[in-house]
Biopython code that builds the backbone (N, CA, C, O; Angstrom):
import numpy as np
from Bio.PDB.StructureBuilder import StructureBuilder

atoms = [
    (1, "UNK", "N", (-1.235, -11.246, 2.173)),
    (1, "UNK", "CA", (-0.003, -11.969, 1.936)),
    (1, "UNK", "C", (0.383, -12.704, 3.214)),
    (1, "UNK", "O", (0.613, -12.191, 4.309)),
    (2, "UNK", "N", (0.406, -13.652, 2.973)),
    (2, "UNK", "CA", (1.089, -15.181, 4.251)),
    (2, "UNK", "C", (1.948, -14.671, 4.588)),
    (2, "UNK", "O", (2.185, -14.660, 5.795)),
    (3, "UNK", "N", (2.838, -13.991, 3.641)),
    (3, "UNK", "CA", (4.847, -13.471, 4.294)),
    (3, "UNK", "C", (4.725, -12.741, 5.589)),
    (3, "UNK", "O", (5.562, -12.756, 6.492)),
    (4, "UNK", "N", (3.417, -12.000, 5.579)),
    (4, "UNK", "CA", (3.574, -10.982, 6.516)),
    (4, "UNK", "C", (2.564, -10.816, 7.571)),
    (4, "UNK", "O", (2.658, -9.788, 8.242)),
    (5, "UNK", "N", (1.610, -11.645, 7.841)),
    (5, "UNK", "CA", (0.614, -11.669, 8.342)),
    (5, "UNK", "C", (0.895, -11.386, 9.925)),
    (5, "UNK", "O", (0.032, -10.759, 10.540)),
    (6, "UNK", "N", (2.176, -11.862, 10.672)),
    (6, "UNK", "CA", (2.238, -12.090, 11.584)),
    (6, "UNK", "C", (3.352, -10.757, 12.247)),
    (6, "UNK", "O", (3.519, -10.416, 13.418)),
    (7, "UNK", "N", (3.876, -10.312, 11.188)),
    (7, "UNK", "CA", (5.087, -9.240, 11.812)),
    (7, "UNK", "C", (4.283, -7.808, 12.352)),
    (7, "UNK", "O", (3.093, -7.773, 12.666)),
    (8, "UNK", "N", (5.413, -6.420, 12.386)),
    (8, "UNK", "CA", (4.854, -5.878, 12.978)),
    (8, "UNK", "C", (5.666, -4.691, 12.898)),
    (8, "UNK", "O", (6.872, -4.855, 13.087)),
    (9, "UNK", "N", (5.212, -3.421, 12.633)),
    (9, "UNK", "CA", (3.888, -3.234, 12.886)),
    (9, "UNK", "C", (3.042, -3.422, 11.488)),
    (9, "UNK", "O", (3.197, -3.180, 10.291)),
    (10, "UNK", "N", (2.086, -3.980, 12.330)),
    (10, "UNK", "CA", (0.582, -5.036, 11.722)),
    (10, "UNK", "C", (-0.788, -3.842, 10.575)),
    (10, "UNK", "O", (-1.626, -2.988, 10.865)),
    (11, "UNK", "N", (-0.327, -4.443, 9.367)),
    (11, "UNK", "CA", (-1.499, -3.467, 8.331)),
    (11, "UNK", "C", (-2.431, -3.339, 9.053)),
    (11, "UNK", "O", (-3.062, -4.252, 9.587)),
    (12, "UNK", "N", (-2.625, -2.143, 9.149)),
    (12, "UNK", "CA", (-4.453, -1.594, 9.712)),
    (12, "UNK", "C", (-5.277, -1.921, 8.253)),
    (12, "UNK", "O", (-6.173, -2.765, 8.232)),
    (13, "UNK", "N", (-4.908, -1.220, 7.133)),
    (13, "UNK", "CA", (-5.658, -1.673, 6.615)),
    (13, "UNK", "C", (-5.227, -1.707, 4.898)),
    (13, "UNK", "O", (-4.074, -1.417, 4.578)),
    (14, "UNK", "N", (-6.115, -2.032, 3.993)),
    (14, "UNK", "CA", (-4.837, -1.978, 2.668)),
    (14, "UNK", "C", (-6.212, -1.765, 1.105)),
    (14, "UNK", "O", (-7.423, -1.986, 1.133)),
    (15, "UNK", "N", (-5.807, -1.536, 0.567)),
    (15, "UNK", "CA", (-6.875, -1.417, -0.637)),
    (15, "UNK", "C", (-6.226, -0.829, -1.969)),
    (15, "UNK", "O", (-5.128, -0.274, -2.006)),
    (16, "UNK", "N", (-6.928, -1.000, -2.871)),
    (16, "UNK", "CA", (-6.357, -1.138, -4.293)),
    (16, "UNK", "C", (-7.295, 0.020, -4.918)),
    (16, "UNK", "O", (-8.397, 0.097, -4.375)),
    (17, "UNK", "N", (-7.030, 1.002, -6.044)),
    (17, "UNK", "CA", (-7.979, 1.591, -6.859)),
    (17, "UNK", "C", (-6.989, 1.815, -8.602)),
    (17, "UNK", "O", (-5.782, 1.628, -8.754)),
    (18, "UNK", "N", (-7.887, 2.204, -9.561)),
    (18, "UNK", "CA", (-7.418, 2.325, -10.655)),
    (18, "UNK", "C", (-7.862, 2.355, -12.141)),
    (18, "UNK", "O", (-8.963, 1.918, -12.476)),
    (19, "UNK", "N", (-7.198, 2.751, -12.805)),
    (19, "UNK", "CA", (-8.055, 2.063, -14.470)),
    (19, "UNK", "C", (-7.208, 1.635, -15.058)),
    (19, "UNK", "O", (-6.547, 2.179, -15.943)),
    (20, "UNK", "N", (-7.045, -0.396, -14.225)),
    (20, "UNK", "CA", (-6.526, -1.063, -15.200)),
    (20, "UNK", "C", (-7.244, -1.200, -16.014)),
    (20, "UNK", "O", (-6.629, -1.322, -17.073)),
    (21, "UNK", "N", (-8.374, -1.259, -16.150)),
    (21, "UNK", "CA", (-9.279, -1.284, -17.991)),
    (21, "UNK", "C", (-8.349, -0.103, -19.023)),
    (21, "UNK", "O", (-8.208, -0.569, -20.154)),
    (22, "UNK", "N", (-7.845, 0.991, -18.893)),
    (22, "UNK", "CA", (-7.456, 1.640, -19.961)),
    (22, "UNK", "C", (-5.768, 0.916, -20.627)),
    (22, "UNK", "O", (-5.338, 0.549, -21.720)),
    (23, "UNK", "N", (-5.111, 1.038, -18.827)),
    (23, "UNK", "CA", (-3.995, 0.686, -18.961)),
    (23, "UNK", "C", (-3.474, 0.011, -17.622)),
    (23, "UNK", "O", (-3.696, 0.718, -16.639)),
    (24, "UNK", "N", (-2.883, -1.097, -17.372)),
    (24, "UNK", "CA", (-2.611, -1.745, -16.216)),
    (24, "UNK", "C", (-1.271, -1.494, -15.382)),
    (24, "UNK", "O", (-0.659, -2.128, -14.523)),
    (25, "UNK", "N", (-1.059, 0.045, -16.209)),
    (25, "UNK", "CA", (0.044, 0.809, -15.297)),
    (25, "UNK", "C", (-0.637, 1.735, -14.310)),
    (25, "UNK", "O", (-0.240, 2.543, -13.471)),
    (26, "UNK", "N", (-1.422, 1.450, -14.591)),
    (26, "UNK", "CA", (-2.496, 3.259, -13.467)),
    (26, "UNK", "C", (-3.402, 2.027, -12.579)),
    (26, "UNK", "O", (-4.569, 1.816, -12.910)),
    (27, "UNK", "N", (-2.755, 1.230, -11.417)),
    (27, "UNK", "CA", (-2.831, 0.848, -10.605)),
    (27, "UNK", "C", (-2.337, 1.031, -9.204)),
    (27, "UNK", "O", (-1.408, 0.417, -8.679)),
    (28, "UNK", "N", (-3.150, 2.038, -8.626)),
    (28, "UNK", "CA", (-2.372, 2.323, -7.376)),
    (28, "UNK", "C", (-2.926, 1.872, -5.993)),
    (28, "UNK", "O", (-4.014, 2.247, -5.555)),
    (29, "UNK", "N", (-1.942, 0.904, -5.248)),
    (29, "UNK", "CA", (-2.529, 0.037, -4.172)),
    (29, "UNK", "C", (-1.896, 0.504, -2.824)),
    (29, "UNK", "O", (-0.667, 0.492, -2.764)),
    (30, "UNK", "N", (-2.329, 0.752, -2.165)),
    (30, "UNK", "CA", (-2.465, 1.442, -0.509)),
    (30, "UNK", "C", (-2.333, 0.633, 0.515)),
    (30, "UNK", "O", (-3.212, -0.216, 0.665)),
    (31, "UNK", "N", (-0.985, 0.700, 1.663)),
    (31, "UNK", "CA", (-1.048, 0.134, 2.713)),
    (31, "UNK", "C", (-1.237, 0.797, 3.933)),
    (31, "UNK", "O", (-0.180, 1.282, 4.338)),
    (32, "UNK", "N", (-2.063, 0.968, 4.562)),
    (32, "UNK", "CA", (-2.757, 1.992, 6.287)),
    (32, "UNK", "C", (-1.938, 1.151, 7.373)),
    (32, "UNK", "O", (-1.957, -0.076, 7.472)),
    (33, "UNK", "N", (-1.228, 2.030, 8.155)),
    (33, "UNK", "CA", (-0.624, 1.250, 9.451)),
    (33, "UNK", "C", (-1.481, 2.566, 10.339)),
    (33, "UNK", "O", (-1.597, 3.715, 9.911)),
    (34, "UNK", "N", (-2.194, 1.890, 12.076)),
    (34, "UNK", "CA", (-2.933, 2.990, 12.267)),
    (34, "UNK", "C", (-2.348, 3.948, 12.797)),
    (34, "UNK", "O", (-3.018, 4.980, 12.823)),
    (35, "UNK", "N", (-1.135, 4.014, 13.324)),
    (35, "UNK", "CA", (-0.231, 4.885, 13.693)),
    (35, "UNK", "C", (0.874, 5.932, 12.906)),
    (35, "UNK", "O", (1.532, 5.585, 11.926)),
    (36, "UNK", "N", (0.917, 6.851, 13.336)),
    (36, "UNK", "CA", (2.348, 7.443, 12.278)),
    (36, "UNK", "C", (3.182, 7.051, 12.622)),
    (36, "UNK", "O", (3.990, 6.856, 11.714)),
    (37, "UNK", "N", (3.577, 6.724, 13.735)),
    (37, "UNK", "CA", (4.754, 5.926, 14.772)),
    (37, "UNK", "C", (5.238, 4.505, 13.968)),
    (37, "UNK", "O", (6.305, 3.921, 13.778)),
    (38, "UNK", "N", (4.277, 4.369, 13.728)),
    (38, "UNK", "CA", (4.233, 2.766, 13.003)),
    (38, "UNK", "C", (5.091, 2.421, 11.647)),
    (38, "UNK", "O", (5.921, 1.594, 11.268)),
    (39, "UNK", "N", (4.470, 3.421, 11.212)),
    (39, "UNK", "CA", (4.405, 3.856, 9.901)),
    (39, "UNK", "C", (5.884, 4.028, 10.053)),
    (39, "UNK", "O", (6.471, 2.967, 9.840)),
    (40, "UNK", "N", (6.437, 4.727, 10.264)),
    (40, "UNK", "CA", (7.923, 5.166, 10.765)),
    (40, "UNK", "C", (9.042, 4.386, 11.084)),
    (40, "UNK", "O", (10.201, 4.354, 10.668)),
    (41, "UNK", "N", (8.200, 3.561, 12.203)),
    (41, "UNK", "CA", (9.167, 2.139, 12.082)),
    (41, "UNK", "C", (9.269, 1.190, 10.856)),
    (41, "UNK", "O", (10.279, 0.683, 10.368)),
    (42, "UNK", "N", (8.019, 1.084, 10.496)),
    (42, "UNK", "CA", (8.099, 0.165, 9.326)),
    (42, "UNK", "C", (9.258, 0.744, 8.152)),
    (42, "UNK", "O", (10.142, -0.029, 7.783)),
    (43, "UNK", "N", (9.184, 2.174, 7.591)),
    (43, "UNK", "CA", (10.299, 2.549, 7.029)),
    (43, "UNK", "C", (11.792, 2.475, 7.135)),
    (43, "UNK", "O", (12.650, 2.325, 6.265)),
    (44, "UNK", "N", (11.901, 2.680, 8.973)),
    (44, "UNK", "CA", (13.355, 2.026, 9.351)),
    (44, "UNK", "C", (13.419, 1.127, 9.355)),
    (44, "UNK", "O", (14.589, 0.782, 9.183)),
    (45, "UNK", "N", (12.105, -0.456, 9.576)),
    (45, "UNK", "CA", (12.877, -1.073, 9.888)),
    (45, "UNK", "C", (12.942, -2.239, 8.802)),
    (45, "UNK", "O", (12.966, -3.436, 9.090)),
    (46, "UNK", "N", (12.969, -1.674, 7.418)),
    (46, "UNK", "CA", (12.658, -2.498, 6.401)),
    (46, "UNK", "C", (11.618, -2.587, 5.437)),
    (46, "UNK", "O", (11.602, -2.661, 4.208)),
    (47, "UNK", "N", (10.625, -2.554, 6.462)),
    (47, "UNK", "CA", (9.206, -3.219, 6.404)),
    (47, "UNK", "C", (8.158, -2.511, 5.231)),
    (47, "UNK", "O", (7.382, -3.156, 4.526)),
    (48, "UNK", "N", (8.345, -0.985, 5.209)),
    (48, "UNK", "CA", (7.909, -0.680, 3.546)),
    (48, "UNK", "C", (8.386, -1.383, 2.636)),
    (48, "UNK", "O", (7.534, -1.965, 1.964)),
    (49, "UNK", "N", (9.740, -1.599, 2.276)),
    (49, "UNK", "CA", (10.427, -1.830, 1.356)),
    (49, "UNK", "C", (10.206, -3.026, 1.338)),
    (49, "UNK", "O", (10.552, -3.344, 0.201)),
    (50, "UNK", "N", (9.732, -4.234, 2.019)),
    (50, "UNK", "CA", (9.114, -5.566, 1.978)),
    (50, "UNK", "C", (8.260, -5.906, 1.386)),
    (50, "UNK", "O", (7.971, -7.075, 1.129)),
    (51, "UNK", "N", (7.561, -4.697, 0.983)),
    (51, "UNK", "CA", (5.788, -4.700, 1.263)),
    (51, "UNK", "C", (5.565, -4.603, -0.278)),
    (51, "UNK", "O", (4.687, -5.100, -0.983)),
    (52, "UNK", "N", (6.677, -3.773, -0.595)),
    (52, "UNK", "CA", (6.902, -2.951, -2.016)),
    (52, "UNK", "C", (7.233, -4.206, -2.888)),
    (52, "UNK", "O", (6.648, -4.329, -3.964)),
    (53, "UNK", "N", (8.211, -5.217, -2.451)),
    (53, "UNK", "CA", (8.628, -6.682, -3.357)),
    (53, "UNK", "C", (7.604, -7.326, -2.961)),
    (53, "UNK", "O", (7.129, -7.962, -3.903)),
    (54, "UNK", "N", (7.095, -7.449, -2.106)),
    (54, "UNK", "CA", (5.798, -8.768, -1.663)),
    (54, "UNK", "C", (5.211, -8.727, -3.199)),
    (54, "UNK", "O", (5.269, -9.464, -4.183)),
    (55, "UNK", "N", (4.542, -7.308, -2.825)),
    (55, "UNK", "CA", (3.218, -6.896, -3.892)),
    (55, "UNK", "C", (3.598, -7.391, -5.222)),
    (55, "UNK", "O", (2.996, -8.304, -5.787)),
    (56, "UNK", "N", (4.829, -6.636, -5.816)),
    (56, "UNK", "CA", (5.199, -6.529, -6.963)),
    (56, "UNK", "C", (5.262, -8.156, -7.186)),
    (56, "UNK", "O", (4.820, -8.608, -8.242)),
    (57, "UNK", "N", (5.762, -8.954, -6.285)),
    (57, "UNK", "CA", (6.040, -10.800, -6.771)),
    (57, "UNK", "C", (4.765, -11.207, -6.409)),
    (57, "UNK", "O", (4.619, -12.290, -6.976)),
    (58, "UNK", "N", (3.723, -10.938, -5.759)),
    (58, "UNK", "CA", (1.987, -11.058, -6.167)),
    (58, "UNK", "C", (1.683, -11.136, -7.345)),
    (58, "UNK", "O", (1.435, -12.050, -8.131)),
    (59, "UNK", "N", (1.743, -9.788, -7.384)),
    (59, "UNK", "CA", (0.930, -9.418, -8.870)),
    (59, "UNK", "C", (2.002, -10.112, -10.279)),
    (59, "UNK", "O", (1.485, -10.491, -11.330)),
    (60, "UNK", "N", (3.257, -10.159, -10.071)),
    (60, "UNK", "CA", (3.873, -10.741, -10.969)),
    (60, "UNK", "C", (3.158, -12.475, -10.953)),
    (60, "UNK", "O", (2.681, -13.039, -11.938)),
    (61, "UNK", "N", (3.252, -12.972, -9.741)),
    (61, "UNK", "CA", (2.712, -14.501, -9.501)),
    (61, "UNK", "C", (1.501, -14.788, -10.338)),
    (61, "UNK", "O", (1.506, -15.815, -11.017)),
    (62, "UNK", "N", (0.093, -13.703, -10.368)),
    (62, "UNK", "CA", (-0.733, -13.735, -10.557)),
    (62, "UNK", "C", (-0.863, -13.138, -11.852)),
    (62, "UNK", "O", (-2.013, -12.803, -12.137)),
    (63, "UNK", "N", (0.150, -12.889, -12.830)),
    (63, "UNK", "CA", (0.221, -12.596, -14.168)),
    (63, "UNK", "C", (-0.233, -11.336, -14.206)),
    (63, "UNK", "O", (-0.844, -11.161, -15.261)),
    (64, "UNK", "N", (-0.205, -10.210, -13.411)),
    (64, "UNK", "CA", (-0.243, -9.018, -13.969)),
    (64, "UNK", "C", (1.068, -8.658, -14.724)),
    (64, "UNK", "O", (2.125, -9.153, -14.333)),
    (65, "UNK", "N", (1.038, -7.690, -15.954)),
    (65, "UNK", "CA", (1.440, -7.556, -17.306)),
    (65, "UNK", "C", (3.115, -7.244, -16.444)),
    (65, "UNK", "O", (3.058, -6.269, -15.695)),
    (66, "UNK", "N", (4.517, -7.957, -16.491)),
    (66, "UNK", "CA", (5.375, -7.542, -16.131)),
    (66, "UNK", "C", (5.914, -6.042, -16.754)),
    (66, "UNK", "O", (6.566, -5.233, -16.094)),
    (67, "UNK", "N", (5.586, -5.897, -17.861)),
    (67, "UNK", "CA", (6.344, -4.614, -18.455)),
    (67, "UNK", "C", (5.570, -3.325, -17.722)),
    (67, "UNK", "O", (5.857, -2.171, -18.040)),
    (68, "UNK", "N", (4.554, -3.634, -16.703)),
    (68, "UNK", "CA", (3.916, -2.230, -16.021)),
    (68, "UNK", "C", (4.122, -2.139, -14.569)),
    (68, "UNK", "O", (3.645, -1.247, -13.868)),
    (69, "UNK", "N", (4.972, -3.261, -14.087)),
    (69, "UNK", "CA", (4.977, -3.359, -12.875)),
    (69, "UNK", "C", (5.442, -2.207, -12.250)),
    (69, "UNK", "O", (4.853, -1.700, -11.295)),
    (70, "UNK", "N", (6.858, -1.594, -12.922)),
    (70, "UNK", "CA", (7.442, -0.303, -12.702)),
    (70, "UNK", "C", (6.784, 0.926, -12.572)),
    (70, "UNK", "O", (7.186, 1.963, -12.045)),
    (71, "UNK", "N", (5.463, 0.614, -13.252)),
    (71, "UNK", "CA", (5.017, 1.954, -13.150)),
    (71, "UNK", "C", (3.674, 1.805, -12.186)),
    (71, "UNK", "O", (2.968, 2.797, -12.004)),
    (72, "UNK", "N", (3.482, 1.063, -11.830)),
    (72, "UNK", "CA", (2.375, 1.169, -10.681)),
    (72, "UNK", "C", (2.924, 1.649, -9.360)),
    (72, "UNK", "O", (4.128, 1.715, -9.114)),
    (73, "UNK", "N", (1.791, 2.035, -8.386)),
    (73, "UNK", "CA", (1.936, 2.911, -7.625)),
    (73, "UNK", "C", (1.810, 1.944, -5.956)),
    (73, "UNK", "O", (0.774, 1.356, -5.646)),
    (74, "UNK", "N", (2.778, 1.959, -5.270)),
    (74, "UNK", "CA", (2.308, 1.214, -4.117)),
    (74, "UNK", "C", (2.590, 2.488, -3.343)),
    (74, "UNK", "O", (3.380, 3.285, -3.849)),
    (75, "UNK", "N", (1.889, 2.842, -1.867)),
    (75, "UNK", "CA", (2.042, 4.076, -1.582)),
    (75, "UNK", "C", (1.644, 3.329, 0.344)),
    (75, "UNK", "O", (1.179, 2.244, 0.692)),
    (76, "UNK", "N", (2.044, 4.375, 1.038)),
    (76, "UNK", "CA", (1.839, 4.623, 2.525)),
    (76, "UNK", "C", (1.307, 5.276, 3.020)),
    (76, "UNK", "O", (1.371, 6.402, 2.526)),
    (77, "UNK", "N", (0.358, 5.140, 4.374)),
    (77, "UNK", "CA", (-0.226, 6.153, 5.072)),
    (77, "UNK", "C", (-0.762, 5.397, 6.218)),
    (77, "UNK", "O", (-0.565, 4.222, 6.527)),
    (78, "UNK", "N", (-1.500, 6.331, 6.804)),
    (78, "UNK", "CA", (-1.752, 6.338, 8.516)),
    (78, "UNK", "C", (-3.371, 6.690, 8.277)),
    (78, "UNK", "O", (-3.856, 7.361, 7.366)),
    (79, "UNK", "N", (-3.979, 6.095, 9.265)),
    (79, "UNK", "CA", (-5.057, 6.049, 10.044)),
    (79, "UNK", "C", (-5.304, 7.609, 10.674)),
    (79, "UNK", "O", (-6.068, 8.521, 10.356)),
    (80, "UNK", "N", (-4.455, 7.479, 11.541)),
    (80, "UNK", "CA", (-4.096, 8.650, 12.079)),
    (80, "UNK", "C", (-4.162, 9.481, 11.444)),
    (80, "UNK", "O", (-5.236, 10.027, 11.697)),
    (81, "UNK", "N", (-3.236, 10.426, 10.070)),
    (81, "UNK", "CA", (-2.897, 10.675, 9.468)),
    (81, "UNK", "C", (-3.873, 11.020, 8.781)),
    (81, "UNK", "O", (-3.708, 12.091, 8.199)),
    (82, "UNK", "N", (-5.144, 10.359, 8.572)),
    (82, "UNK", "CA", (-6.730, 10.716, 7.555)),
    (82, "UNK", "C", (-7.444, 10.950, 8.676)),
    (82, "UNK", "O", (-8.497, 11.458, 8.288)),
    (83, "UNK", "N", (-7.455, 10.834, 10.171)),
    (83, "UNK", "CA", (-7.826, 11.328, 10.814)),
    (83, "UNK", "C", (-7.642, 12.754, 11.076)),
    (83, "UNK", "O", (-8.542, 13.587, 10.968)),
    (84, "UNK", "N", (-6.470, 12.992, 11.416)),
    (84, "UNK", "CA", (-5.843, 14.543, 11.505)),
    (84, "UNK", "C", (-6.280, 15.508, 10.244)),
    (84, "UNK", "O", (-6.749, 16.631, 10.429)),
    (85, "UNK", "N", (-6.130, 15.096, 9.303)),
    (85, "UNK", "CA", (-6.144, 16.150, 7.762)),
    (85, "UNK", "C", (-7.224, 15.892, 7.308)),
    (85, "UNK", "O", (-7.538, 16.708, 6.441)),
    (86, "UNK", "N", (-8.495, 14.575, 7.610)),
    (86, "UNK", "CA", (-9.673, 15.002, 7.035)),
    (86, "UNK", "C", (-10.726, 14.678, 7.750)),
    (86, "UNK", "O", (-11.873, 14.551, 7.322)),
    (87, "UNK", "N", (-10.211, 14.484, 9.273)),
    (87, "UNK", "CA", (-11.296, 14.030, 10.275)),
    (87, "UNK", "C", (-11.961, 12.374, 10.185)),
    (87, "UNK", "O", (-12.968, 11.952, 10.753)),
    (88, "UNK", "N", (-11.134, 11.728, 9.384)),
    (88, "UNK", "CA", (-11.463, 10.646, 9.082)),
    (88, "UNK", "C", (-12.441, 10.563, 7.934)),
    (88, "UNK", "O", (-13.514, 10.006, 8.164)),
    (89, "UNK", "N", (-12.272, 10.910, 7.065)),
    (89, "UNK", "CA", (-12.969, 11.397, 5.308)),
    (89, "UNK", "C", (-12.214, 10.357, 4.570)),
    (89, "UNK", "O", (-11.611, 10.966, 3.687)),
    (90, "UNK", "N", (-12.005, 9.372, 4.508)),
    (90, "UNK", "CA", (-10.773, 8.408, 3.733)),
    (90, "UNK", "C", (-11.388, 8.791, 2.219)),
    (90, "UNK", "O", (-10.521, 9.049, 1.383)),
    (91, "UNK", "N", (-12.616, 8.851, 1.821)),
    (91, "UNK", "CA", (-12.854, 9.748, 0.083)),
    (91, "UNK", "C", (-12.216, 11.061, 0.012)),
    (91, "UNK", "O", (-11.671, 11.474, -1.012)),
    (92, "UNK", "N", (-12.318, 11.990, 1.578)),
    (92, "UNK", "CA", (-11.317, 13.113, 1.011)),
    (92, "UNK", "C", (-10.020, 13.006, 0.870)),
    (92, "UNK", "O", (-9.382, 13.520, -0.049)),
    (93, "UNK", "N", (-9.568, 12.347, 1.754)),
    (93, "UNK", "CA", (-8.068, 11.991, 1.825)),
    (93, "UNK", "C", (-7.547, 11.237, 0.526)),
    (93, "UNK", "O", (-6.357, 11.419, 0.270)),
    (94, "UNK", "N", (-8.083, 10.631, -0.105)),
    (94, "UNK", "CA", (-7.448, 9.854, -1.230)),
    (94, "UNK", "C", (-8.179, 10.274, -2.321)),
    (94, "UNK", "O", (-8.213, 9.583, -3.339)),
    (95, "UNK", "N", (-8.697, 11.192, -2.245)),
    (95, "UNK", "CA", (-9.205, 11.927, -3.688)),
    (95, "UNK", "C", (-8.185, 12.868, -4.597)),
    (95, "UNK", "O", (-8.587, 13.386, -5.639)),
]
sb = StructureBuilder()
sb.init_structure("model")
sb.init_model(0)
sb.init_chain("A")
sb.init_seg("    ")
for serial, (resi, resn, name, xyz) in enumerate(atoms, 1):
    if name == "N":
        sb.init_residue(resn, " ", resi, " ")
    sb.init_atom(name, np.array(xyz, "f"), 0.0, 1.0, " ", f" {name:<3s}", serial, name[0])
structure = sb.get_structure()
């Protein structure tokens, strides 16, 4: 997303998984900041909650089904964070 490319603190990293083939509510998309620190600020300082309308007016832009938007899953985490709890396993961590 252009909106945000430049602010801060800066996505480490971001990815999507799901079965929109059954139903295009069981879409759950992931934003990695590499810090927990980060991560933290971004919650105070807005910046989840940005991230959360960006997406949702994406996927609305791009005609995903409006009546499921509510129920998809945008979620947070740390680098760090899959480091500490699975040694850096990102399949264990998000399994």
């Amino acid at each position: 997303m252009e909106q945000i490319k430049d602010k801060n603190p800066k996505i480490f990293s971001k990815f999507h998984y799901g079965s929109i083939g059954i139903n295009p509510k069981y879409l759950v998309i992931w934003y990695l900041f590499e810090k927990d620190d980060e991560l933290r600020e971004a919650e105070n300082n807005g910046r989840v909650d940005e991230l959360k309308i960006l997406t949702l007016w994406e996927l609305k832009a791009n005609g995903y089904p409006e009546d499921v938007l509510g129920e998809i899953q945008i979620a947070f985490t740390t680098d760090e964070d899959i480091q500490n709890e699975t040694d850096g396993n990102y399949w264990y961590y998000f399994k």
